[in-house]
C-alpha positions in Angstrom: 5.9 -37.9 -30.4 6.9 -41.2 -28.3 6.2 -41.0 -24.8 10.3 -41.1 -24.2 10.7 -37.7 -25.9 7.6 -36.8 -23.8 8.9 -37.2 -21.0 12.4 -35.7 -21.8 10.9 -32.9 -22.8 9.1 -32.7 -19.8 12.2 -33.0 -17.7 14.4 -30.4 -19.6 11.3 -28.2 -19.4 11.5 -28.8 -15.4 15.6 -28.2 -15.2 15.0 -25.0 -17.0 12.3 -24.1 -14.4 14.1 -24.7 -11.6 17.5 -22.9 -12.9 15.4 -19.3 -13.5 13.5 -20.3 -9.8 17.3 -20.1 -8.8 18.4 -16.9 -10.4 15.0 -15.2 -9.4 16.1 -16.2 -5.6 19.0 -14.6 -6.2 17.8 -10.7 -6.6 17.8 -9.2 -3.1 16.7 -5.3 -2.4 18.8 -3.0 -0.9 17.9 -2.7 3.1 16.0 1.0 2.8 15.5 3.8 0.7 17.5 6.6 0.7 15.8 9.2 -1.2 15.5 12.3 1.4 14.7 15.1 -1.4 11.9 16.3 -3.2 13.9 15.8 -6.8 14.1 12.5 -6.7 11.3 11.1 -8.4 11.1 7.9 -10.3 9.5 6.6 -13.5 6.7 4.4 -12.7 7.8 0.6 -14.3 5.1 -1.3 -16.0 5.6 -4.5 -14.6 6.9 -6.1 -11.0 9.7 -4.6 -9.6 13.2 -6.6 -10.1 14.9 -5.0 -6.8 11.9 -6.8 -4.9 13.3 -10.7 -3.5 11.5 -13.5 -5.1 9.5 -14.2 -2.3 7.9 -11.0 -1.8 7.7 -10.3 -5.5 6.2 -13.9 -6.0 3.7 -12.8 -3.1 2.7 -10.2 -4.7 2.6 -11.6 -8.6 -0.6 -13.4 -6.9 -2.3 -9.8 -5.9 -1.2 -8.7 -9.7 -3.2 -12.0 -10.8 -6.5 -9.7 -10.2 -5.7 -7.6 -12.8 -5.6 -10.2 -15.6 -8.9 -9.1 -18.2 -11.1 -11.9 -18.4 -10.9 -13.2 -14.3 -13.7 -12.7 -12.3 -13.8 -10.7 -9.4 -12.6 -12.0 -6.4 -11.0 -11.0 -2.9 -7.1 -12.4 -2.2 -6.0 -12.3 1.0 -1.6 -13.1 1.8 1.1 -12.0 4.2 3.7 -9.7 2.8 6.2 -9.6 6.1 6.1 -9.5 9.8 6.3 -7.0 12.2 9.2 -6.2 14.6 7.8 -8.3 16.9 7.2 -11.2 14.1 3.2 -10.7 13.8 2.2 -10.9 10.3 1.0 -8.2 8.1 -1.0 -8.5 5.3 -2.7 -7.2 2.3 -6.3 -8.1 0.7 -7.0 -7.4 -3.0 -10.2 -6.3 -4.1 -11.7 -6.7 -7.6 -9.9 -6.2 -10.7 -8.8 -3.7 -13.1 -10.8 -2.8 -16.7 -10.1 -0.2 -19.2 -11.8 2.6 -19.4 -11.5 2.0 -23.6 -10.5 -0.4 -26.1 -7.0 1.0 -26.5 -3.7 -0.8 -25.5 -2.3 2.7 -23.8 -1.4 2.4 -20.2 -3.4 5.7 -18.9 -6.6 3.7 -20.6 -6.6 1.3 -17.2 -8.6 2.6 -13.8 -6.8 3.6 -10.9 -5.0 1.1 -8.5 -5.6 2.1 -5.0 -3.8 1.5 -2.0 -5.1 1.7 1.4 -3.5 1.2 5.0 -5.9 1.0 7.9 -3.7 1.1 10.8 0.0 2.7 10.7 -0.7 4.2 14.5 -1.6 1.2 16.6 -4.1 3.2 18.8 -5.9 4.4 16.1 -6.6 1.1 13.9 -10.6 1.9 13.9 -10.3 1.4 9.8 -8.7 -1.9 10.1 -12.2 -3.1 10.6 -13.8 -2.0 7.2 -14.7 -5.5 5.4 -14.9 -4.5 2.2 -14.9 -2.6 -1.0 -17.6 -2.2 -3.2 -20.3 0.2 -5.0 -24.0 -1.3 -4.5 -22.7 -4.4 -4.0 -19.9 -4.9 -6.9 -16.3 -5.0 -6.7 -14.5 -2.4 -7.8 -13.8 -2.2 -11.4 -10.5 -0.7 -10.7 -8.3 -2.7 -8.3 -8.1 -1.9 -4.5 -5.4 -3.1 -2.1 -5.8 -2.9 1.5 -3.6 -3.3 4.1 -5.7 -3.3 7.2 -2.8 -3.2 10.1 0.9 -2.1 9.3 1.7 -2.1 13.0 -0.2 -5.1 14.4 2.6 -5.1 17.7 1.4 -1.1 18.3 -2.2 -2.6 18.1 -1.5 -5.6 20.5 0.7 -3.4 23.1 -1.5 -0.3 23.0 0.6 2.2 22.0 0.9 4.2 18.3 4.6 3.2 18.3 5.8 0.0 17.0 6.7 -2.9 19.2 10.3 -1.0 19.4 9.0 2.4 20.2 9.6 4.0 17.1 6.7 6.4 15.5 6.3 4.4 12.2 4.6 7.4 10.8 8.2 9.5 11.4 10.2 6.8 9.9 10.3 7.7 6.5 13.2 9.0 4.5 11.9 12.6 3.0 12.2 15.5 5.3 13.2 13.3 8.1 15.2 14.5 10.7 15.5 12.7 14.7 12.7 13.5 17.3 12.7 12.4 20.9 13.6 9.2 22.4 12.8 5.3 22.2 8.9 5.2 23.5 8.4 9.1 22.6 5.0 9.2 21.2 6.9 10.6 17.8 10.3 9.2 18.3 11.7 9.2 14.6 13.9 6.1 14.9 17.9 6.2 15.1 17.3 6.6 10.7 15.1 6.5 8.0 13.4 2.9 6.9 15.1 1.5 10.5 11.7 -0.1 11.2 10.6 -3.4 9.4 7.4 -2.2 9.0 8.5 0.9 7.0 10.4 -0.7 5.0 8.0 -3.5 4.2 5.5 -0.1 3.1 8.2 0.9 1.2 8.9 -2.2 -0.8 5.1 -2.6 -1.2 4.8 0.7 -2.7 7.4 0.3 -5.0 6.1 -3.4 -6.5 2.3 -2.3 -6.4 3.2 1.4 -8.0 -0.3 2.1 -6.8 -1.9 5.4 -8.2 -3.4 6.5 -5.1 -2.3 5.6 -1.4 -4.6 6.2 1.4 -3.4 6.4 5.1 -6.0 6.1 7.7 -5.3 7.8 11.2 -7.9 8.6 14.3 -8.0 12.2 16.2 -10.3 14.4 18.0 -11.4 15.9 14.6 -12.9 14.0 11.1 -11.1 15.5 8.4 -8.9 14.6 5.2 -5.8 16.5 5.0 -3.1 16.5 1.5 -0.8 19.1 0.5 0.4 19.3 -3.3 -0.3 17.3 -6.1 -2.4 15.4 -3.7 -5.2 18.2 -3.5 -7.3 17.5 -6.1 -7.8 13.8 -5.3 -8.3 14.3 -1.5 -10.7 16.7 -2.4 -13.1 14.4 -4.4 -12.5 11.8 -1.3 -14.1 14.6 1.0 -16.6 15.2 -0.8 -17.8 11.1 -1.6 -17.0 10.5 1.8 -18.7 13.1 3.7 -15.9 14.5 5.7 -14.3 18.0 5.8 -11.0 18.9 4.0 -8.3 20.7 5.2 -5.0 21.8 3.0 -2.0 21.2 5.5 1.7 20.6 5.0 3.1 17.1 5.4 5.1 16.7 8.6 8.6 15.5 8.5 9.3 11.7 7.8 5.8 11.1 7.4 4.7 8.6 4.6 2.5 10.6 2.2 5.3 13.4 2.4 7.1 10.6 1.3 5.4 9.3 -1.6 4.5 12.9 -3.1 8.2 13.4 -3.2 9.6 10.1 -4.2 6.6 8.9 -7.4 5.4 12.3 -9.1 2.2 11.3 -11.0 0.6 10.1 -8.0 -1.3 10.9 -5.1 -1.2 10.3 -1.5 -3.3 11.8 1.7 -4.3 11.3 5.3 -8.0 10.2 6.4 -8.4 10.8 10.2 -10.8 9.6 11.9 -12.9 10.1 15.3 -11.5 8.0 18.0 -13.7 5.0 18.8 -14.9 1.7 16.5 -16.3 2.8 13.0 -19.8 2.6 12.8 -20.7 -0.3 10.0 -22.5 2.7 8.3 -19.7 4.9 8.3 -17.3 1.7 6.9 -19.1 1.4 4.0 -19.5 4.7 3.3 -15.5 5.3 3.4 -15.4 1.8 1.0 -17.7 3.1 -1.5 -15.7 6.4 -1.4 -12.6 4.3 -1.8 -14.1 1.9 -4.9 -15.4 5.2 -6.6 -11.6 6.9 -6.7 -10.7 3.5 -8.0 -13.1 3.7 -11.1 -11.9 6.6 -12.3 -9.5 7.0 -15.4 -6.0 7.1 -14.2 
């Protein structure tokens, strides 16, 4: 071929790059979810979400990279928003997905896990854990971890967000108004009103994780889940060493949430003692972590 239709091809190859770049920018998602009862589940897509905007979804098509077979493991570290105060939040990817056979069927892949260190910014202990691994190796299934949802809670020191809303009473299922603006569990003036809910929310429904983990701090270690989320909290006790207790989700929290919103999957509550975590006690909740995230979906 002669170095003219080279480069015409090249440039028609370019114009039809930059008119799909277009129509991608185009897609926008609608401001919050409005799901608010236990029916309304969802079939889990495959592939990226097309509600997400094309520059979160492109965002995130660089944490789905780490589950292309044949990469080697490696950590990924963007911003995926701000908060309501404009501080970034982001989310790290950890190691990359493999099959548990030789068969093309989706239940054949390891589980995707989702953590989030910090939602309470007075409890944020663990934001600090560094990494996820099993004697050293990534995790054959994929882990994503967002150490601080509510970075302006963290910086002001308060659990609320940086506009006094409880982010974990902010959620659409069961939620109903508490208190008022700087309550320590003032619900917000509606469901998803915070940026940093609805930034969880969108993330949720692009990743379609498996298993979400919420870290908190209280007086008392413990893991707590309620439903179809037994089972799996359970094992998480048990690899991490801390007691588990079977309690009902609260109303407009996030895993109460998730349980009722994506059936198939799993989501719990990891409290921890107040204070630092100990680098001991970090990697034992990171092993416990990677291990969930080896086993078969």
């Amino acid at each position: 071929m002669s170095e003219r239709r080279i480069g015409n091809a090249a440039a028609r190859a370019a114009i039809l790059f930059l008119v799909a770049l277009a129509v991608a920018s185009a897609i926008a998602l609608a401001p919050g979810d409005k799901s608010t009862h236990a029916g309304d589940a969802i079939a889990k897509p495959a592939t990226l979400s097309p509600d997400a905007p094309s520059a979160f979804r492109s965002r995130l098509e660089r944490l789905q990279a780490t589950a292309m077979p044949g990469l080697a493991p490696r950590r990924t570290t963007i911003t995926i928003g701000h908060s309501a105060l404009g501080r970034p939040i982001r989310v790290k990817a950890y190691g990359y997905p493999k099959r548990v056979d030789g068969t093309s069927d989706p239940s054949g892949w390891y589980r995707k896990v989702l953590v989030f260190g910090c939602i309470h910014g007075t409890e944020c202990a663990a934001s600090s854990i560094r990494g996820f691994a099993m004697g050293g190796c990534p995790p054959g299934g994929r882990v994503l971890f967002v150490p601080n949802l509510n970075p302006d809670g963290l910086a002001e020191g308060t659990r609320l967000n940086g506009r006094g809303v409880d982010l974990n009473r902010n959620f659409a299922t069961d939620w109903k108004p508490i208190g008022r603006r700087w309550d320590l569990e003032y619900s917000g003036p509606r469901p998803f009103s915070e940026p940093e809910t609805r930034l969880a929310a969108r993330l949720i429904r692009v990743v379609q994780p498996d298993l979400t983990i919420w870290f908190h701090q209280e007086a008392e270690r413990l893991v707590r889940a309620w439903g179809p989320s037994v089972s799996v909290a359970k094992r998480f006790a048990r690899l991490s060493g801390l007691p588990f207790h079977h309690l009902p989700w609260l109303p407009g929290t996030a895993p109460n949430w998730q349980n009722h919103r994506f059936r198939g999957t799993a989501s719990f509550v990891v409290e921890l003692p107040p204070g630092p975590l100990t680098k001991r006690a970090g990697t034992r909740l990171a092993t416990a972590v990677s291990q969930l995230s080896e086993s078969p979906r």
